[in-house]
N, C-alpha and C positions, 0 to 999 in steps of 0.2 A: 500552424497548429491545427487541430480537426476541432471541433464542432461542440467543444466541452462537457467530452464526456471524461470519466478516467481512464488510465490504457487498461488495469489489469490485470496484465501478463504476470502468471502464476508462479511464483518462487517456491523450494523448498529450503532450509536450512539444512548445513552439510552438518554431520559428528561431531567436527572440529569448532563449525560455528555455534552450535549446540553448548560446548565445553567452556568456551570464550566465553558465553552469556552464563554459564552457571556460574565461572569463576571472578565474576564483579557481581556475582548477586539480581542477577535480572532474569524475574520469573513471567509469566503469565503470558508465554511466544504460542502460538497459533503453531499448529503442524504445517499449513500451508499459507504463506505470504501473499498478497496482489500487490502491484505498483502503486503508488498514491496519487503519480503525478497525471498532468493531461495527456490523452492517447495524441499519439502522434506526435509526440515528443522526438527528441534524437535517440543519440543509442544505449544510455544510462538512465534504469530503471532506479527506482528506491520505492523502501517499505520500513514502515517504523517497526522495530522487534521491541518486546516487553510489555508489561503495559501502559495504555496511555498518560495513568496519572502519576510513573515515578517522576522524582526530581532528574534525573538525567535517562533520559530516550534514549535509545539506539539505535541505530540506523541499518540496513543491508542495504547497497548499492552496486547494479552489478550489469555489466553490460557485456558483449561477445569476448570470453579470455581471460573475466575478471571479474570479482568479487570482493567486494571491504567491507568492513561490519567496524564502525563509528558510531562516537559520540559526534551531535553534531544539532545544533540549536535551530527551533525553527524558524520559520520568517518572520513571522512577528507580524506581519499584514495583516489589516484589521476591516469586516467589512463596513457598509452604513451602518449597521441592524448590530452591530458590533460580535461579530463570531471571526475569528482570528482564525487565519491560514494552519493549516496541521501539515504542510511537508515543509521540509526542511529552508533553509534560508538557501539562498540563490538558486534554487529550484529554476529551470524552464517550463514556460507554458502559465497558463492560469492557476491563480489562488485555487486553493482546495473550496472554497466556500462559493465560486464560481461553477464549480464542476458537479454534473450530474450523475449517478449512480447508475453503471449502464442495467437496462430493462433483464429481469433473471428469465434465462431459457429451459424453458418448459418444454419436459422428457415429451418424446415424438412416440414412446410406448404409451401416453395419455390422451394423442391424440383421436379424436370421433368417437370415444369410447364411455359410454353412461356412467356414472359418477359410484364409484363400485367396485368396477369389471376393472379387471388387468388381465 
């Protein structure tokens, strides 16, 4: 596994996935998805769809060829400080509560440029 950051790698939800989640009632999905899990995982990505606090989450999982959009409960790993894992149960690689939010990249149109000027 790499160095515990998350991987990520940007999803979108297709029409169909879109209609799946209206038709069990699950609202508050982001236009665009990231991985949850640690970078440098294998080849099955996931990302929680809906919002965090319904009673039943739903999952996208989707790797080269494939895509599922599940129910599916999460690990339940708990840390010292006690903040409990948020991706899915048997998940590969490190607890969410392990992993750090990778550093945001800052537009190279901003760079050497006086605080102002574009």
């Amino acid at each position: 596994m790499a160095d515990g950051a998350l991987c990520r790698e940007p999803v979108e939800l297709t029409g169909r996935e879109r209609s799946v989640l209206r038709s069990v009632a699950v609202r508050g999905t982001e236009p665009e998805l990231f991985c949850e899990l640690e970078a440098g995982h294998g080849h099955e990505h996931a990302t929680p769809v809906g919002g965090r606090g319904e009673e039943r989450l739903m999952w996208l999982r989707w790797w080269p060829g494939r895509r599922v959009l599940e129910t599916r409960a999460l690990c339940g790993a708990e840390s010292d400080e006690g903040v409990f894992c948020r991706v899915p149960g048997g998940h590969e690689g490190s607890h969410s509560y392990e992993l750090a939010e990778p550093e945001p990249a800052w537009p190279l149109a901003d760079a050497g440029l006086p605080a102002g000027r574009r």
